[in-house]
C-alpha positions as CSV (number, residue, x, y, z in Angstrom):
1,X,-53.9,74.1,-8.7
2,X,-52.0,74.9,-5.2
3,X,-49.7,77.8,-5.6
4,X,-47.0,79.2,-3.7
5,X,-47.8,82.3,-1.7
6,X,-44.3,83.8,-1.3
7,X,-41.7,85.3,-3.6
8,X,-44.9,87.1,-5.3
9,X,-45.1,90.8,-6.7
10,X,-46.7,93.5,-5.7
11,X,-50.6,93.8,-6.4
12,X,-52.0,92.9,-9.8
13,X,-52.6,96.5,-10.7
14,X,-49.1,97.2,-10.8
15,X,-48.3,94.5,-12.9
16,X,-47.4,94.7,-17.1
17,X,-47.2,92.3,-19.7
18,X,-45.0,93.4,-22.3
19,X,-41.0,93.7,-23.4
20,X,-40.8,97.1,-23.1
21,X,-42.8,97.4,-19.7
22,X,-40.6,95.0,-17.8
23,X,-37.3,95.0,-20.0
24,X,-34.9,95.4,-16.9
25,X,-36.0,91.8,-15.8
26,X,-36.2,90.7,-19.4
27,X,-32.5,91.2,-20.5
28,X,-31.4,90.4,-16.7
29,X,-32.9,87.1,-17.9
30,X,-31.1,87.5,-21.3
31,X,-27.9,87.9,-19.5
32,X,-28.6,85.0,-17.3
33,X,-29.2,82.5,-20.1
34,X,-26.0,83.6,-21.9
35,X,-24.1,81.9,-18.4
36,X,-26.6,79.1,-18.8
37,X,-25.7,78.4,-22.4
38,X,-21.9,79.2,-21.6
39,X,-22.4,76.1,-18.9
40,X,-22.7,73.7,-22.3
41,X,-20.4,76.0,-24.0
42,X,-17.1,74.9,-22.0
43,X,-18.0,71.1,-22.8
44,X,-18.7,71.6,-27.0
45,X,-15.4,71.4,-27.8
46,X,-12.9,69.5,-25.3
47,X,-14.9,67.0,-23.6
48,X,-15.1,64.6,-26.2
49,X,-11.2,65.0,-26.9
50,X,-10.7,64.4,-22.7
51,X,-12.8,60.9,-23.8
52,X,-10.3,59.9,-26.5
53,X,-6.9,60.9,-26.1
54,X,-6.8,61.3,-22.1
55,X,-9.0,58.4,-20.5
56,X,-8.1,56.5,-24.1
57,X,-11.7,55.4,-25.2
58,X,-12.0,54.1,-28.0
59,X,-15.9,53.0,-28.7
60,X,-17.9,56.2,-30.2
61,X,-20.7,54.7,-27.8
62,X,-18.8,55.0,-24.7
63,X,-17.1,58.4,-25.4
64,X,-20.5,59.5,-26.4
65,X,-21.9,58.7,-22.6
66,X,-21.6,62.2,-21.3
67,X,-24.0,63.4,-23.7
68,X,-26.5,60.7,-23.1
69,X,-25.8,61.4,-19.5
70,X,-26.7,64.8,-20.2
71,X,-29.5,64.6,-22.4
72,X,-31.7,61.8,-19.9
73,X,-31.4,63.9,-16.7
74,X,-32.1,67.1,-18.9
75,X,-35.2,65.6,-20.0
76,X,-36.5,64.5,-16.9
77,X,-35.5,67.6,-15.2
78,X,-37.4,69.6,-17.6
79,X,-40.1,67.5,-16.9
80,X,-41.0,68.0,-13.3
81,X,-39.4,72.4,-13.9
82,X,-42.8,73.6,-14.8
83,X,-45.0,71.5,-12.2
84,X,-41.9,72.9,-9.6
85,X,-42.3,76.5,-11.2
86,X,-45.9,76.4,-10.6
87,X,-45.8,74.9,-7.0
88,X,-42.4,76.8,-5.7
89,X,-42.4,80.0,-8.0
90,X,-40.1,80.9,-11.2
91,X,-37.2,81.9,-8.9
92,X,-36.5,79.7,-6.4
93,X,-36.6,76.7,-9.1
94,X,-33.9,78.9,-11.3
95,X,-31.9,79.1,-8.0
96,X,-32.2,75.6,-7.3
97,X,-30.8,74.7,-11.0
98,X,-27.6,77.3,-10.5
99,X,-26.9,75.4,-7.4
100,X,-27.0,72.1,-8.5
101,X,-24.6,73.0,-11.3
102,X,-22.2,74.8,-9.6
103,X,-19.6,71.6,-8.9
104,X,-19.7,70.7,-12.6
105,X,-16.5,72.8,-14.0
106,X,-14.8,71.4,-11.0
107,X,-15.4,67.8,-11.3
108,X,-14.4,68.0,-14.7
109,X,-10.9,69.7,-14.2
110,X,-10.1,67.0,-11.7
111,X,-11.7,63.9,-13.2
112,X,-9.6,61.1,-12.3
113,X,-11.7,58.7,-14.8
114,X,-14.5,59.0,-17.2
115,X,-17.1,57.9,-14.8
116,X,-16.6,61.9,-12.7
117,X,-17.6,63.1,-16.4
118,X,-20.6,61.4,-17.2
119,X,-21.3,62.7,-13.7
120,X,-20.8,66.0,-13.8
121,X,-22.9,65.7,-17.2
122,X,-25.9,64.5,-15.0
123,X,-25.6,67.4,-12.8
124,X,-25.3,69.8,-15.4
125,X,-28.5,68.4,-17.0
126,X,-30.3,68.9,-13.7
127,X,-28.7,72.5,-14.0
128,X,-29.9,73.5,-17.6
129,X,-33.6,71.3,-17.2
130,X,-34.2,74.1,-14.6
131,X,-32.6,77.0,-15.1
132,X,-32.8,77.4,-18.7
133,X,-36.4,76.4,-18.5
134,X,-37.3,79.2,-16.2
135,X,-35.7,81.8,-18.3
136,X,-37.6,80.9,-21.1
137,X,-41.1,80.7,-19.2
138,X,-40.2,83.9,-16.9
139,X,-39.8,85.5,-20.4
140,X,-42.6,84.0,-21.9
141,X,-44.8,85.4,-18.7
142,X,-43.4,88.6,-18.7
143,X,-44.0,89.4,-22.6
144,X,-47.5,88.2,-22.7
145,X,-49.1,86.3,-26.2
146,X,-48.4,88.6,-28.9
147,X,-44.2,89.1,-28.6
148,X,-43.8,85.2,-28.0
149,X,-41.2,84.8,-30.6
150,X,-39.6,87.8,-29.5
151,X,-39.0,86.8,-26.4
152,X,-38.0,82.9,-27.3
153,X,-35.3,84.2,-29.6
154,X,-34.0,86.9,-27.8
155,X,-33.6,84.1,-24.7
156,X,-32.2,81.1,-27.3
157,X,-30.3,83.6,-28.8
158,X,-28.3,84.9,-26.1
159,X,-27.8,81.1,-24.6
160,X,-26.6,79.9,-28.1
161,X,-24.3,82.7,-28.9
162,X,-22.7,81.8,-25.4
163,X,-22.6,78.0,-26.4
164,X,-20.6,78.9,-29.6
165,X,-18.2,81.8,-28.3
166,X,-17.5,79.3,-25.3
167,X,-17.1,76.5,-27.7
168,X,-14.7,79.1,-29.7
169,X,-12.6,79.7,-26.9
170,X,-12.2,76.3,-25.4
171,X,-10.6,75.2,-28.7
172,X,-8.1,77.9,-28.6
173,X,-7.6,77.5,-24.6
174,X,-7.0,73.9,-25.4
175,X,-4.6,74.3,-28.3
176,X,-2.6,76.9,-26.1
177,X,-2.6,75.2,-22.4
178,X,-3.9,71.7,-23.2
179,X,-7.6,70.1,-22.9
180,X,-7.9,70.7,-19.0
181,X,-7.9,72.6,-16.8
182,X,-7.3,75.8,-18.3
183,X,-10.1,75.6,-20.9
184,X,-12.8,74.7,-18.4
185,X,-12.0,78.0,-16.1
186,X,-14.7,79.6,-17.9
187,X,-17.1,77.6,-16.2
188,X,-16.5,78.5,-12.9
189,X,-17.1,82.2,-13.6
190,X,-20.1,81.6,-15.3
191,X,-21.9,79.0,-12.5
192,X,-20.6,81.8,-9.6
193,X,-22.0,84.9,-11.9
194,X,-25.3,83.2,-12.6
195,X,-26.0,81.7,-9.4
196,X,-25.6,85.3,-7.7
197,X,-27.8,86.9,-10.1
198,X,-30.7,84.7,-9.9
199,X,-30.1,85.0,-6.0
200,X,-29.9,88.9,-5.5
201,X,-32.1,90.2,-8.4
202,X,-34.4,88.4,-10.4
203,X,-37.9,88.4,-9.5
204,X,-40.9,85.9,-9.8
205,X,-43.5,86.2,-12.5
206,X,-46.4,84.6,-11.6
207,X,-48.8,87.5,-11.2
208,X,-48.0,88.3,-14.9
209,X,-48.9,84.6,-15.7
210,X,-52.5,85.6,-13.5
211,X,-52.8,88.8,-15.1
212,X,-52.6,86.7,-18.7
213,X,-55.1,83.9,-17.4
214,X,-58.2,86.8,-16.3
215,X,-58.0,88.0,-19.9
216,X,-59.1,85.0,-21.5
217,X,-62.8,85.1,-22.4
218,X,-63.4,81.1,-21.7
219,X,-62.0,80.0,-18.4
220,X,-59.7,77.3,-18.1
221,X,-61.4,73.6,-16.2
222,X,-58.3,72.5,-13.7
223,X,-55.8,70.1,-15.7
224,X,-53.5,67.5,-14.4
225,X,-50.3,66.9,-15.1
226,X,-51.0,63.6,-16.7
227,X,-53.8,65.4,-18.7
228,X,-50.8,67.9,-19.6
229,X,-48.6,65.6,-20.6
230,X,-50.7,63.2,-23.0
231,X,-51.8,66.7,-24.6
232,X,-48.3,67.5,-25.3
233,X,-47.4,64.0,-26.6
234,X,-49.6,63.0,-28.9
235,X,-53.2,64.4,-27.9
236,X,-53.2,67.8,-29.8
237,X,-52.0,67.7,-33.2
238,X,-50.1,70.9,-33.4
239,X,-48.2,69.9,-29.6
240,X,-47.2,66.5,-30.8
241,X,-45.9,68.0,-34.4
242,X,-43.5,70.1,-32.2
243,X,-42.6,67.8,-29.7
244,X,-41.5,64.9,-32.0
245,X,-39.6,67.8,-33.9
246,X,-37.5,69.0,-30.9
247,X,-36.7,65.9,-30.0
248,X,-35.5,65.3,-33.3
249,X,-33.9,69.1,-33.5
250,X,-31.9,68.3,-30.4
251,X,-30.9,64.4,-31.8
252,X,-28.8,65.6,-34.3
253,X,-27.8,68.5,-32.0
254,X,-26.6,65.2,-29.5
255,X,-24.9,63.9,-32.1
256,X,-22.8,66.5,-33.6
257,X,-21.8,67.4,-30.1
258,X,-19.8,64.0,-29.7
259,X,-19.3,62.8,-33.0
260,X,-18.5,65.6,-35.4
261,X,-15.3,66.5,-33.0
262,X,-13.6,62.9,-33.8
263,X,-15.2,62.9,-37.4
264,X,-13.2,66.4,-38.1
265,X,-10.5,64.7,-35.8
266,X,-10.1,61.4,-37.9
267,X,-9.2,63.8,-40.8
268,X,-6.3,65.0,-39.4
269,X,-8.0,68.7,-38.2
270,X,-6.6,70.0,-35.3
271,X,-8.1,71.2,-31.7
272,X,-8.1,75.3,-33.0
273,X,-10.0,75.0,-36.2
274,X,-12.4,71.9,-34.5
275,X,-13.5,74.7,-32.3
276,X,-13.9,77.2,-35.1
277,X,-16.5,74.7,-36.7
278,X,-17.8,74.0,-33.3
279,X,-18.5,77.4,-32.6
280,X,-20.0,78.5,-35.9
281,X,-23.1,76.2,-35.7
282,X,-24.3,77.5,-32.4
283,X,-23.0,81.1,-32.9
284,X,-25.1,81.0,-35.9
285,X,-28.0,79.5,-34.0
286,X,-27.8,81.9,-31.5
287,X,-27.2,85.2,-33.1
288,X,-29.7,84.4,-36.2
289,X,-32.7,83.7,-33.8
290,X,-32.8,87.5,-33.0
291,X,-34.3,87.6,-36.7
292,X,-36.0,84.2,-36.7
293,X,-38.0,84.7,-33.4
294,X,-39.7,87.8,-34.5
295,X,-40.1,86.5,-37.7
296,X,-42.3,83.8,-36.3
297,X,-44.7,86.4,-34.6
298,X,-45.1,87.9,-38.3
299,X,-45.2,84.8,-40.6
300,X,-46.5,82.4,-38.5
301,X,-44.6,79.0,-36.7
302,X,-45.2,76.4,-39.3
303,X,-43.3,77.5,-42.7
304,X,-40.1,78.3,-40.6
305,X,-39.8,74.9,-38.5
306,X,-40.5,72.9,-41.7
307,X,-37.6,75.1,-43.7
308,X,-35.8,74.9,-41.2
309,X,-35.5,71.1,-40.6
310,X,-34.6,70.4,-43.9
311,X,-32.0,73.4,-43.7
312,X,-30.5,71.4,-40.9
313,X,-30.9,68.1,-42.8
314,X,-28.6,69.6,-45.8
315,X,-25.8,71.0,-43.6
316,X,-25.9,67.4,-42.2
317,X,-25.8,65.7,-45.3
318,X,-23.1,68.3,-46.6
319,X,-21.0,67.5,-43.4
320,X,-21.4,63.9,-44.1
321,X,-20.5,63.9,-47.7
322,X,-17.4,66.0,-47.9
323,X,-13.8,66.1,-46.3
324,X,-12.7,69.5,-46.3
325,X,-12.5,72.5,-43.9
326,X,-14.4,74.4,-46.0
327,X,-17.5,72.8,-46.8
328,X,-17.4,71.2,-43.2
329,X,-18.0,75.1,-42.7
330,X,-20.8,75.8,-45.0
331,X,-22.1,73.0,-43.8
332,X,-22.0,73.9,-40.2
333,X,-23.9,77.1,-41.2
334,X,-26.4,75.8,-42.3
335,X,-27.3,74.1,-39.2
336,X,-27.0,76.9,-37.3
337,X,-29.7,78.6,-40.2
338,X,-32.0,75.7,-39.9
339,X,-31.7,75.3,-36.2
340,X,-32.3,78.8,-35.7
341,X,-35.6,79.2,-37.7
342,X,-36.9,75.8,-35.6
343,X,-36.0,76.7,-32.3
344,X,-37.8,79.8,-31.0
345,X,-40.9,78.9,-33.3
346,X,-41.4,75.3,-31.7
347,X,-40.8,77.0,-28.0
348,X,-43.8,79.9,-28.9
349,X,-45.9,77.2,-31.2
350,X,-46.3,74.9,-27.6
351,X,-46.9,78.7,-26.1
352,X,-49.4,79.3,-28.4
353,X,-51.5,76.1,-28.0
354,X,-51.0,76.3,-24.3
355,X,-53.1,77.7,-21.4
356,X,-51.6,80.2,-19.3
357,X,-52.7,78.4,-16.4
358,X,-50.9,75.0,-17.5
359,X,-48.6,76.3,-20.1
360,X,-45.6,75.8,-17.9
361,X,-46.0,72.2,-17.8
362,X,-46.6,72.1,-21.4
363,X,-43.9,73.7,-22.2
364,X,-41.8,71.2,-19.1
365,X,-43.2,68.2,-21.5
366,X,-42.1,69.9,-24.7
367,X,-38.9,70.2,-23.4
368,X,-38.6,66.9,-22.3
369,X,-39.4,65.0,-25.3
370,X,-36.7,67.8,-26.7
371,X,-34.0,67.2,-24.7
372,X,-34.4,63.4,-24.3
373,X,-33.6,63.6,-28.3
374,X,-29.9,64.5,-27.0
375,X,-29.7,61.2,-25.5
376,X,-31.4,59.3,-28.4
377,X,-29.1,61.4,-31.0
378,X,-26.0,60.7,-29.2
379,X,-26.2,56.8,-28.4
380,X,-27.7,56.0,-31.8
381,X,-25.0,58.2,-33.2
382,X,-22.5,56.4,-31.2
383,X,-24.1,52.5,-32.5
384,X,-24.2,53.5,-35.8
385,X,-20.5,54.9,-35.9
386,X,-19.2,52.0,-34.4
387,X,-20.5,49.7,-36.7
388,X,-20.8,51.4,-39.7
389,X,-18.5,54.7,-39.7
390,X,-19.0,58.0,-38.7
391,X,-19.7,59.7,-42.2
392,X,-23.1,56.9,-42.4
393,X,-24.1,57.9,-38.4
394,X,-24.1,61.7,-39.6
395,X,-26.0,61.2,-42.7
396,X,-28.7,58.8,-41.0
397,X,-29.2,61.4,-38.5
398,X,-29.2,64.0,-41.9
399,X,-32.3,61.4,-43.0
400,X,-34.2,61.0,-39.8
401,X,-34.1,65.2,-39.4
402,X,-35.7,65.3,-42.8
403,X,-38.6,63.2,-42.1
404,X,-39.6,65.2,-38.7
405,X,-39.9,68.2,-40.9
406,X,-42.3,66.7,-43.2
407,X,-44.5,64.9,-40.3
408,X,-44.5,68.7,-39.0
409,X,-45.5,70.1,-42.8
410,X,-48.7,67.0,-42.6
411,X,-49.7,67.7,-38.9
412,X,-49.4,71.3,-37.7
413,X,-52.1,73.7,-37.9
414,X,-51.2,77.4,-38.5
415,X,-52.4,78.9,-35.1
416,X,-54.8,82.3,-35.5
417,X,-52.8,84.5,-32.9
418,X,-55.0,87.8,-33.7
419,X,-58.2,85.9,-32.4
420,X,-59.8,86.6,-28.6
421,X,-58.0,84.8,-26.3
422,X,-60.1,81.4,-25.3
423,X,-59.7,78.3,-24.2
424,X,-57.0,76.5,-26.8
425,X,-57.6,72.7,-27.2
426,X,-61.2,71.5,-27.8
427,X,-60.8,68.0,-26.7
428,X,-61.7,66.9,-30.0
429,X,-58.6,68.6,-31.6
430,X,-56.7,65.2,-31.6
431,X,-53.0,64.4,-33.6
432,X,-54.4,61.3,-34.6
């Protein structure tokens, strides 16, 4: 594989893996994410109340379009991150994504029509498919195999708390000064803060990623991208089990962003306290996967993203079921507990099954098939809701989350993480 020759550290001798070896770059990345995660933050709340009551949409499928906007570009963005990462280097590709999604808060303050929306959702997919996927594999690289979950949490959980607090305060900017622009200011600090940042201080990790790789007893044959990708699919059992339950993770995440806003909405709950439950799920998310990530390294991946997607799928059901502020509450927790024991163990499960030498693009396919789910969640959200009412499109999407958890409890193997590093996928280790 062809590899970049600049942005590279010093020699390999004066390379570390480990959190507390290189823990200035490690929460400069932490602090990075948080602007990343504030990015979706500023759109949680207000955007799909801009859809509805300022361009007057009507159809839950078209108001919806921003998030499937989002979720395509995302996904293929995440796609080609890791084969960029491993051509151009960590850094310049986490440069490239703040770039791209500095115009976003912008175009959304002076949208004349829906159309500048959905567009500025298609750059800020390009934006997070990059950016966010470098923080997690810089942090993943810079940790090494035995604080994965650790450092996947720690990342998701600063990104998350971000989305929620943002969410939080959109809601009360909006009730205050009105859905745009004031509400939407927050973006512009956090593209400007995160763009400089990436530009003036973080540094590449591939020579940790090499330091990882000439540890491993069993050397790793070259691997396309194409081989990469059908591994991750469907290939190896214990990839595919987490890929078919991100996507599904972030589905329902697609479609609470756009539809539980105008299901709390419909019930006469106002901008404020739409924000409060908007915020709580991600807050949760975020601030509970300090705990969860950790936890993963101890206990192992599989028990918590099994719990965990049918912790989601009874907060969705629980949403779906009742009318009132406060089990709408309760039940927002509980996706933010569910969410938050999947998330960080599916990102360090693909780690784990993963070479060091290809386990960017792995983890660029994992994410894919994950963030493609926002697309998938949103527009079958939006069909369903239109035909049938919002309360079934919630509770089908309650169903469907249910199901992925127990395809994960039939096909994923516990990993043995104290073994000798070797070569992980035998190519007879197949899903199916």
């Amino acid at each position: 594989m062809r590899e970049a020759t600049s942005d590279r550290q010093p020699a390999s001798s004066t390379v570390r893996l480990g959190l507390r070896e290189n823990w200035p770059q490690f929460a400069l990345l932490v602090l990075i994410n948080a602007f990343v995660g504030g990015m979706v933050g500023i759109e949680r709340t207000v955007v799909p109340l801009i859809g509805s009551e300022e361009f007057g949409i009507a159809s839950m499928t078209l108001v919806v379009s921003f998030i499937v906007s989002f979720g395509v570009v995302k996904a293929f963005a995440n796609l080609v991150s890791g084969q960029l990462a491993d051509l151009w280097g960590r850094k310049r590709v986490l440069v490239l994504g703040w770039l791209v999604g500095l115009p976003v808060p912008f175009m959304i303050i002076w949208a004349p029509s829906w159309e500048w929306v959905i567009a500025a959702n298609a750059l800020l997919g390009i934006n997070q498919g990059l950016a966010w996927s470098m923080t997690v594999i810089m942090k993943v690289d810079l940790v090494g195999p035995k604080s994965r979950g650790l450092a996947v949490g720690l990342n998701e959980f600063a990104g998350y708390l971000a989305v929620g607090m943002t969410a939080f305060l959109t809601g009360y900017l909006a009730s205050q000064y009105g859905l745009r622009p004031a509400p939407i200011y927050l973006g512009i600090g956090y593209a400007i803060l995160g763009a400089a940042l990436s530009i003036l201080l973080v540094r590449d990790t591939r020579d940790h990623v090499r330091l990882e790789a000439s540890s491993y007893t069993q050397k790793a044959a070259p691997i396309s991208f194409r081989e990469v990708f059908a591994l991750t699919s469907f290939k190896d059992r214990n990839l595919f089990a987490a890929s078919q339950a991100g996507l599904v993770n972030n589905l329902n995440d697609g479609m609470s962003w756009g539809i539980f806003p105008l299901f709390f909405a419909s019930f006469g709950l106002g901008v404020e306290r739409i924000g409060i439950l908007k915020a709580i799920y991600p807050a949760t998310w975020g601030i509970l996967q300090i705990a969860t990530g950790p936890l993963s390294d101890r206990w192992g991946r599989k028990g918590l993203i099994v719990a965990g997607m049918w912790v989601q799928a009874a907060g969705l059901f629980l949403t779906a079921a009742t009318r009132q502020f406060e089990w709408w509450l309760l039940g927002s927790l509980l996706l933010g507990l569910g969410t938050a024991m999947v998330y960080p163990s599916l990102i360090a499960a693909v780690s784990d099954a993963s070479h060091p030498t290809w386990r960017a693009r792995s983890l660029s396919v994992y994410r894919f098939w994950r963030d493609l789910g926002y697309a998938i969640g949103a527009l079958s959200a939006g069909l369903i809701a239109d035909f049938f009412g919002l309360s079934y499109a919630i509770a089908s999407i309650a169903a469907l989350t249910f199901l992925s958890g127990l395809v994960v409890a039939l096909v994923m193997r516990e990993p043995d993480l104290s073994r000798t590093p070797t070569e992980p996928h035998p190519s007879s280790r197949r899903a199916t």
